[in-house]
C-alpha positions in Angstrom: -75.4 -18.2 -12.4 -74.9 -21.4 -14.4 -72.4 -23.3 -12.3 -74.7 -22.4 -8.9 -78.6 -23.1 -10.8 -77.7 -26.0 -13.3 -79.9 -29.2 -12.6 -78.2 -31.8 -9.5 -80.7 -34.4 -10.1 -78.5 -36.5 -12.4 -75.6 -36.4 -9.6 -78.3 -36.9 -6.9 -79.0 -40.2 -8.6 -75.6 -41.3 -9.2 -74.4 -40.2 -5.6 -77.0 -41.1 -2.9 -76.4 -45.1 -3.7 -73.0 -44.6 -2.4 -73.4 -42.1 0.8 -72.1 -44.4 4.0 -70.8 -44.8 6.9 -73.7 -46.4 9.7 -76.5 -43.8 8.8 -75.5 -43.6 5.1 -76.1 -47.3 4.8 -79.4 -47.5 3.0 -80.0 -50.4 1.0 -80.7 -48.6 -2.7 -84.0 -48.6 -4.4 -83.0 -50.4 -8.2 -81.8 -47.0 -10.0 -83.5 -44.0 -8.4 -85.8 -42.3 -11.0 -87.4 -38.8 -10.2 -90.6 -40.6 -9.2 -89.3 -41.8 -6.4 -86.6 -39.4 -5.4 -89.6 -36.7 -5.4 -92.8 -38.6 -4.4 -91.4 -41.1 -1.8 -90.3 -41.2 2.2 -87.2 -43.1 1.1 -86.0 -40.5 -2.3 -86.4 -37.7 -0.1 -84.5 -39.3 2.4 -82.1 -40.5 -0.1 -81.6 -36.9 -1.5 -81.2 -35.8 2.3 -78.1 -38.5 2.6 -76.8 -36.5 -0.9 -76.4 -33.2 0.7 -74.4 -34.9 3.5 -72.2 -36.9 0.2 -71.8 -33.4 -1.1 -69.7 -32.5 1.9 -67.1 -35.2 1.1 -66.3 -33.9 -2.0 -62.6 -32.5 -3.0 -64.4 -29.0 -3.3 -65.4 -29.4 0.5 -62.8 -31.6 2.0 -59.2 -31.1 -0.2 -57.5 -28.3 -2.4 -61.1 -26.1 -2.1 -61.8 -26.7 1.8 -57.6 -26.1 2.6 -57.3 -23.0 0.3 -60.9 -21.0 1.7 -60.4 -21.5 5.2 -56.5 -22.5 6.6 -53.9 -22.1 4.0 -54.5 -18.3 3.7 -53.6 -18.1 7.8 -50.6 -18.3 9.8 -50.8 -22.1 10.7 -50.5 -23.5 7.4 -47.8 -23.9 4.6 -48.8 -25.5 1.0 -46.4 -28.4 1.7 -45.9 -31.5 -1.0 -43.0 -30.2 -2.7 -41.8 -28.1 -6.0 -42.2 -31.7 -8.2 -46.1 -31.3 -8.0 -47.6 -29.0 -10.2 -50.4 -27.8 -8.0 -47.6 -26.5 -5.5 -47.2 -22.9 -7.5 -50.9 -21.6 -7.4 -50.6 -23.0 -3.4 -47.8 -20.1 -2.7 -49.2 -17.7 -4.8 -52.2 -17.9 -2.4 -50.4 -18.6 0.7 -48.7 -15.0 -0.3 -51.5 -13.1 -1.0 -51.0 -13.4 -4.9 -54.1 -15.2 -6.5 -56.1 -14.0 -9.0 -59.6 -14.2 -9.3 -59.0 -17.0 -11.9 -58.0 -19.1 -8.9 -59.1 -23.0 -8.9 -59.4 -23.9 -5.4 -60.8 -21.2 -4.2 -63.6 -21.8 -7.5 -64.1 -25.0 -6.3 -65.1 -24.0 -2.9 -67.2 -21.6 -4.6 -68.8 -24.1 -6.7 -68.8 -27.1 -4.7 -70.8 -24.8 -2.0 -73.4 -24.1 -4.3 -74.0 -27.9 -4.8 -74.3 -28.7 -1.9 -77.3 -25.4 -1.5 -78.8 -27.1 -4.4 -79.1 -30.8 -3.0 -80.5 -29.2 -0.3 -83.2 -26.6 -1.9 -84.3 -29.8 -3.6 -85.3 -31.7 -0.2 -86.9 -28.4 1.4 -89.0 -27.8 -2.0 -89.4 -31.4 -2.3 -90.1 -32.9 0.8 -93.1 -30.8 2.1 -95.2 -32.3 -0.8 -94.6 -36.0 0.0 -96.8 -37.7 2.2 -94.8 -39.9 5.0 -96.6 -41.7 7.5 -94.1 -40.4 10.3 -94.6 -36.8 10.2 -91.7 -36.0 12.1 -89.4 -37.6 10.4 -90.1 -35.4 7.2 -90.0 -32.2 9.3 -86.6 -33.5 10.7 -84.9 -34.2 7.1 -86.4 -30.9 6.3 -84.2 -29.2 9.2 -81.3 -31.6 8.5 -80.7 -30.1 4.7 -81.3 -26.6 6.4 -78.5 -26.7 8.8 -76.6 -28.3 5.9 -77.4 -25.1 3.5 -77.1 -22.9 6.7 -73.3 -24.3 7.1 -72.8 -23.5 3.5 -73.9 -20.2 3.4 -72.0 -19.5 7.1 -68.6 -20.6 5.2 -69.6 -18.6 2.0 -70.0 -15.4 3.3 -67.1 -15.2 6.1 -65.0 -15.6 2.9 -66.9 -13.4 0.0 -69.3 -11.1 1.7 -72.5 -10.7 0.7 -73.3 -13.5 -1.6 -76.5 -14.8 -3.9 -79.1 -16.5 -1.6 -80.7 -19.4 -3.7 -83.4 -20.9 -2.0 -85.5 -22.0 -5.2 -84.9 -25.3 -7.2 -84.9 -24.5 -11.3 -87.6 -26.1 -13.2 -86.3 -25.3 -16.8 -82.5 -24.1 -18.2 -83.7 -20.9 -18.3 -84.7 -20.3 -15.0 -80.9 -22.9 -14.4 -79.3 -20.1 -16.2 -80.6 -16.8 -14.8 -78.1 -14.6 -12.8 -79.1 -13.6 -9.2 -77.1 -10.5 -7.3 -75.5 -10.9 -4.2 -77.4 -10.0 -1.1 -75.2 -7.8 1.5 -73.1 -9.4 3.9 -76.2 -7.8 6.8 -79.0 -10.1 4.5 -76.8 -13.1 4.2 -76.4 -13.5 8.2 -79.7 -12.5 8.5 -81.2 -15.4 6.5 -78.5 -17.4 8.0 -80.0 -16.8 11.2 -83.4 -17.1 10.4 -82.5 -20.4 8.7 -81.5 -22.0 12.2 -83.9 -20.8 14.3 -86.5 -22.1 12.7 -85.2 -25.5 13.2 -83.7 -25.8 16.9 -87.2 -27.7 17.5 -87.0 -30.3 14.3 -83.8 -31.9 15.9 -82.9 -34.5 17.8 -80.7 -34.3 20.7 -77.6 -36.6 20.2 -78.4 -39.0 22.6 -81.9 -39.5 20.9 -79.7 -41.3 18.0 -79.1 -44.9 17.5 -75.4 -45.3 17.4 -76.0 -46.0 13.4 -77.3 -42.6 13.0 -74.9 -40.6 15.0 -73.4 -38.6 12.3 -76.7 -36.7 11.4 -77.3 -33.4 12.9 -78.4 -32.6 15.8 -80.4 -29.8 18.0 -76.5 -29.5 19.3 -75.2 -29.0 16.2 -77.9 -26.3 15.1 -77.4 -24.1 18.5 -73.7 -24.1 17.9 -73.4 -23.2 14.5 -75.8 -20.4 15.2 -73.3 -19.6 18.1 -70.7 -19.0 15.4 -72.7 -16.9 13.5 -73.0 -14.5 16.3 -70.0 -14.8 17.2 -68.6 -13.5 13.8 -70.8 -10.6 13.5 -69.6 -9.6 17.2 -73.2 -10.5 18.7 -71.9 -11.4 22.2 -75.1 -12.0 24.1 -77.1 -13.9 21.4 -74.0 -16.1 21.0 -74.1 -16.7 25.0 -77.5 -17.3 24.8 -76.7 -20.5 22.3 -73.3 -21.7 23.6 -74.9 -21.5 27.3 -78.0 -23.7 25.7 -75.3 -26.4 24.6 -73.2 -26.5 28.1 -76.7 -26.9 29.9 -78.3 -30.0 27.7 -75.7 -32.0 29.4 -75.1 -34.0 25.8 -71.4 -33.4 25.3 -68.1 -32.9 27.7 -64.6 -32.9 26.7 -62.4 -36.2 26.1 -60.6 -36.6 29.0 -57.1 -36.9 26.3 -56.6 -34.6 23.5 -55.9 -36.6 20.9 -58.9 -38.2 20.8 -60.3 -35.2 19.3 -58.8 -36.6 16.1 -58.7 -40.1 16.5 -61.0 -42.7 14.7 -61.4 -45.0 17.5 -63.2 -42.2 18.8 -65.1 -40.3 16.1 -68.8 -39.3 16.8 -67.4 -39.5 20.6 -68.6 -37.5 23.5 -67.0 -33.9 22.4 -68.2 -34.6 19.0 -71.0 -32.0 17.8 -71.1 -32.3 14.4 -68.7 -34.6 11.6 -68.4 -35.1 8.3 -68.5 -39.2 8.0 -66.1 -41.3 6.7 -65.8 -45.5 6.8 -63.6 -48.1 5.1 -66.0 -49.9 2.6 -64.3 -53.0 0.7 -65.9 -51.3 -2.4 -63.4 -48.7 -2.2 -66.1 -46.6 -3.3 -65.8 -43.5 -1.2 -62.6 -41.1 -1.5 -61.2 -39.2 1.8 -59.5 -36.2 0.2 -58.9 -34.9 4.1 -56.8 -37.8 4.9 -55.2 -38.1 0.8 -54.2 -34.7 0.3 -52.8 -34.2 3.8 -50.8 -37.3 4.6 -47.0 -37.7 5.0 -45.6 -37.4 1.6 -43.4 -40.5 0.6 -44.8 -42.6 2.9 -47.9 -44.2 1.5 -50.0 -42.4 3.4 -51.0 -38.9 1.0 -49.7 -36.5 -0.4 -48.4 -34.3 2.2 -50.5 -30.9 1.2 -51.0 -28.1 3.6 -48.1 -28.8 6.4 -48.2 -26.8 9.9 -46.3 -23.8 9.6 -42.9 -23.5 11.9 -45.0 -20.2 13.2 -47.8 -22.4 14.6 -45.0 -25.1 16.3 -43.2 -21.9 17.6 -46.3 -20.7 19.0 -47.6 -23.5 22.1 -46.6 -22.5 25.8 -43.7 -24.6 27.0 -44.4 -28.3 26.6 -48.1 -27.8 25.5 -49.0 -31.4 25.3 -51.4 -30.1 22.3 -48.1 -29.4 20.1 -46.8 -32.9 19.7 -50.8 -34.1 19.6 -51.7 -31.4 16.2 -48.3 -31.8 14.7 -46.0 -34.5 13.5 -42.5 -34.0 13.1 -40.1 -35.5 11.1 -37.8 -38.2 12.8 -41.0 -39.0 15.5 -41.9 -42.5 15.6 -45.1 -43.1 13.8 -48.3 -42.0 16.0 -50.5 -44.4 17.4 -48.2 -47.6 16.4 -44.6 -46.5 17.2 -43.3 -47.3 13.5 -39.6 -45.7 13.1 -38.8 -47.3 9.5 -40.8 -43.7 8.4 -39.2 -42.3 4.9 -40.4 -38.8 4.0 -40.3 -37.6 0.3 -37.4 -35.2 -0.4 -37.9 -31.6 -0.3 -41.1 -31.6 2.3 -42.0 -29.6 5.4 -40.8 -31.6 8.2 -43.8 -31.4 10.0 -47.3 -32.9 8.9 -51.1 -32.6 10.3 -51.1 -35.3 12.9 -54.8 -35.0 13.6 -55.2 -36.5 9.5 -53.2 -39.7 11.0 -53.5 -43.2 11.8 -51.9 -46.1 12.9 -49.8 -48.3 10.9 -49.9 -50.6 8.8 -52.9 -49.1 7.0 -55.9 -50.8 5.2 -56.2 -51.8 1.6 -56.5 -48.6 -0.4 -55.4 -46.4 2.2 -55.1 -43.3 2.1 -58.1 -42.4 -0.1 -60.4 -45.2 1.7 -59.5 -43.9 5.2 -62.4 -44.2 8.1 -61.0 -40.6 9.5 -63.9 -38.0 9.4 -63.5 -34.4 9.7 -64.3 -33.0 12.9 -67.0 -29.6 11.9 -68.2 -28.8 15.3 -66.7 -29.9 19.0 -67.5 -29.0 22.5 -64.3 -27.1 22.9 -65.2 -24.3 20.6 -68.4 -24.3 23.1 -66.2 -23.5 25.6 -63.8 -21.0 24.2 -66.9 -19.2 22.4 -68.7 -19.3 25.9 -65.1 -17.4 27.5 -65.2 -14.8 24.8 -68.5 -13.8 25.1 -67.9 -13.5 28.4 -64.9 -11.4 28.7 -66.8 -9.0 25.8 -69.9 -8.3 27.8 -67.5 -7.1 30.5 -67.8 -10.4 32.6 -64.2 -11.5 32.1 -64.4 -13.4 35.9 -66.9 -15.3 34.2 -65.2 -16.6 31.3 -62.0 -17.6 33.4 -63.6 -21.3 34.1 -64.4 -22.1 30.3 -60.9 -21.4 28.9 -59.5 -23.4 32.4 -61.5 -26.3 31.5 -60.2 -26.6 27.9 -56.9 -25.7 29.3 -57.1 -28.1 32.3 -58.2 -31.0 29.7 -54.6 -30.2 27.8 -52.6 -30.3 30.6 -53.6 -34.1 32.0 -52.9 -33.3 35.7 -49.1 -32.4 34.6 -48.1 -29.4 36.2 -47.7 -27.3 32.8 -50.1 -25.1 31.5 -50.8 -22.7 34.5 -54.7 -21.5 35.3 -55.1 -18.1 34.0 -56.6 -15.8 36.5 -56.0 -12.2 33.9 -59.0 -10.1 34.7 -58.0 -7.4 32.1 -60.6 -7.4 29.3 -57.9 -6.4 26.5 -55.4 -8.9 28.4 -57.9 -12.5 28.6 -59.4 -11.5 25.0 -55.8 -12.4 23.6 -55.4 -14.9 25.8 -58.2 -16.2 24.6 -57.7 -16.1 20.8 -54.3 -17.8 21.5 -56.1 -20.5 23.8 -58.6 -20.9 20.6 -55.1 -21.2 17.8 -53.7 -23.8 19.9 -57.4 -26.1 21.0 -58.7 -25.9 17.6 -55.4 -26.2 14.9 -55.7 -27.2 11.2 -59.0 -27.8 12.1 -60.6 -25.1 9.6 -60.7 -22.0 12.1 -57.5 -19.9 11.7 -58.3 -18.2 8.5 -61.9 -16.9 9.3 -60.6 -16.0 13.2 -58.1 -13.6 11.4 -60.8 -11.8 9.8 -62.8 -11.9 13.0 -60.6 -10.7 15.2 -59.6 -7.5 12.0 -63.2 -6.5 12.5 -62.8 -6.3 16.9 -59.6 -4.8 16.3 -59.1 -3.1 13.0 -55.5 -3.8 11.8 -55.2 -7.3 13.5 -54.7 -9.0 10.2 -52.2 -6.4 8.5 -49.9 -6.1 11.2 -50.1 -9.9 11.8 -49.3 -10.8 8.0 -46.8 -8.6 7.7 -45.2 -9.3 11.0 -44.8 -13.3 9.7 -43.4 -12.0 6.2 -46.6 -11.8 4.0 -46.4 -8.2 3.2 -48.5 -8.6 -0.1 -51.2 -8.6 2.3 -53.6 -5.2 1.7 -56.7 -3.6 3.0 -59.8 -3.7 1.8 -58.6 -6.2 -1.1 -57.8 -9.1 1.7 -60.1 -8.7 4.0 -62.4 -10.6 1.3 -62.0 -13.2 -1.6 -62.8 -12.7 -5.2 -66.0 -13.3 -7.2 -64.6 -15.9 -9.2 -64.2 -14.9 -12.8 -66.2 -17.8 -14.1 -69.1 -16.0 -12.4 -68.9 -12.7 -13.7 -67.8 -13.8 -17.1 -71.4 -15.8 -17.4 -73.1 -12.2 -16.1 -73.2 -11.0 -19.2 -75.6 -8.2 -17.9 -73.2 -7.1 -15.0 -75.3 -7.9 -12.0 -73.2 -9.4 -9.8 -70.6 -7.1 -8.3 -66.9 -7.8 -7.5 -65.0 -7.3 -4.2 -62.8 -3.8 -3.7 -59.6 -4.4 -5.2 -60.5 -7.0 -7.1 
């Protein structure tokens, strides 16, 4: 495949000077060449900052990120308004009427594969360089791991069985040859593989300097493999990982929800794993998260990818989550009280409040905002902890993990009541709504859907249609296209679409 195999180096050069934010902050080498990049402690570890740049990109943070894994749910509507041109192909997907010709969803695609090819290049790569602190190249090695292993997790949840590139390209022909997909059973198997053989090469989070925290973590690696079981049903192995996570004693939940999301609090003590953002008076680094997602008309983006009336309809009664995930037109400003707020004509009159922050803003806001974008937090321990659970048949068991995230939303207020179900069928929905609500617009509604189709098939079809997306269909849903741009380049028909594709 030529857009997965073609040669990085020349973007690994250009882009490692600028990865920031505390850990990112290297002072740069001149102009990297190869000879250093390759044969060097500091290029490898430059190339090992690139693969954490790649996941700032618009592919892995905007119009890509939104389309592959929210908009395509029921918590999400395209937003901006019918002016912008990029609005059309947004409802066409939102309704289950893309094409395999599809942008956004190529750019996922595409942007994914970059970021597996930064990352081949520091496991090939690193092993031959000699450092004088051993562990430190084993650890860089298992950072661009979990990195590929994070790419190929979101890759295969939406596509299936996929092509598994582990090799770097040494010539344009090799750049240009065509691999097949592996099934969807090989791609969580390597998947698997890939993150256990690196729980040991991590740090704990409290091992980090405060300038490092950002990088990932033993935490990090035992939760992501947590997800992975928990997608392909694999209760007990998934307990196994979330229990290891409760027990190190590195995390707990903010005592206030909103902290979750707010950038006086990033790499805080729920944190897991986030992708970094900073102000830099360069203005140097773009925050597509923030850009495309902020309130339209009010200098603060563009107001893509609004929360969906369903998802506001959904909380409990006074769900102190609601008003902390979503803001609503007419609300003072969060976080600075502003009321002078103008929204564009013809928007959604609600916006992702977790994308916000106070007024007035810095210079070059919104594109140079510090907001990261929260990957991994110890809620989604908690909740994965409860479901496990309540699937093994221990539902008594998962009662105090989905009380503790529930107890956190309350505050003390007497809303919210302790849920003491025992019924298996009963908590499991429970739970699922407990996991909509903790986690919104946070890049888990679209993938849970499918999840939850392959516990209980028909989960998805009668959901979609129930909210008015009736050009929703089985098998052709349940999985993304190839994109065309893939198969038009396999010229000897070795990769295989999707059913009804």
């Amino acid at each position: 495949m030529k857009s997965i195999k073609i040669f990085t180096v020349l973007l690994l050069i250009g882009i490692c000077l600028s990865c920031s934010d505390d850990f990112l902050d290297k002072d740069p080498l001149g102009q990297p060449s190869s000879e250093i990049l390759y044969n060097t402690p500091e290029g490898i570890e430059l190339m090992t900052n690139a693969v954490y740049a790649q996941m700032r990109t618009a592919g892995q943070t905007g119009f890509g990120w939104f389309v592959a894994m929210e908009l395509g749910s029921d918590d999400t509507n395209p937003g901006s308004n019918a002016g912008d041109g990029s609005v059309p192909r947004m409802q066409n997907f939102n309704n289950f009427q893309y094409f395999t010709t599809n942008e956004d969803l190529n750019s996922f695609w595409s942007t994914s594969y970059d970021l597996i090819a930064r990352a081949n290049l520091v496991i090939t790569r690193a092993p031959e360089v000699e450092f004088e602190d051993a562990e430190f190249q084993t650890q860089l090695i298992a950072e661009a791991k979990f990195l590929r292993a994070e790419a190929y997790f979101n890759l295969v949840r939406g596509w299936g069985g996929i092509p598994i590139i582990t090799e770097v390209a040494n010539n344009p022909g090799d750049a240009a040859e065509v691999i097949s997909r592996s099934s969807e059973a090989e791609t969580y198997a390597f998947i698997e593989t890939e993150l256990q053989s690196i729980m040991d090469d991590l740090p704990l989070k409290s091992e980090y300097p405060q300038r490092e925290l950002g990088r990932v973590t033993s935490g990090a690696a035992h939760t992501l493999l947590a997800q992975v079981y928990l997608y392909e049903g694999k209760y007990s192995e998934c307990l196994t990982e979330v229990m290891t996570v409760i027990n190190s004693g590195e995390y707990a939940l903010f005592d206030e929800y909103y902290k979750v999301s707010n950038p006086d609090y990033k790499n805080g003590i729920e944190s897991i794993f986030e992708i970094q953002f900073t102000y830099r008076e360069e203005m140097d680094m773009v925050n597509n998260w923030q850009q495309f997602q902020g309130v339209r008309g009010t200098n603060s983006g563009w107001g893509f990818f609004s929360p969906s009336e369903n998802l506001a309809n959904s909380y409990s009664n006074n769900d102190p989550r609601r008003d902390a995930t979503i803001y609503f037109e007419g609300e003072p400003w969060p976080y600075s009280g502003d009321t002078e707020i103008t929204w564009a004509a013809g928007t959604d009159p609600r916006a992702n409040q977790k994308t916000m922050l106070a007024r007035p803003f810095p210079a070059g806001f919104a594109a140079q905002s510090p907001l990261n974008r929260v990957v991994l937090r110890y809620a989604d321990v908690l909740l994965m902890a409860a479901e496990c659970n309540n699937e093994l048949g221990n539902p008594q068991e998962a009662l105090p993990y989905i009380e503790q995230v529930r107890a956190r939303a309350r505050s003390g207020n007497d809303i919210l009541p302790e849920i003491t179900t025992t019924d298996m069928i009963g908590l499991r929905h429970l739970i699922w709504n407990e996991r909509r609500w903790e986690l919104a617009l946070e890049g888990y509604r679209a993938y849970d859907i499918r999840r939850y189709n392959k516990v209980e098939p028909g989960f998805a079809l009668d959901l979609y249609h129930s909210i008015g997306k009736t050009n929703y269909t089985e098998p052709k849903d349940k999985l993304y296209p190839i994109p065309q741009a893939e198969l038009d380049f396999d010229t000897n028909g070795i990769l295989t679409q999707n059913p009804g594709w």
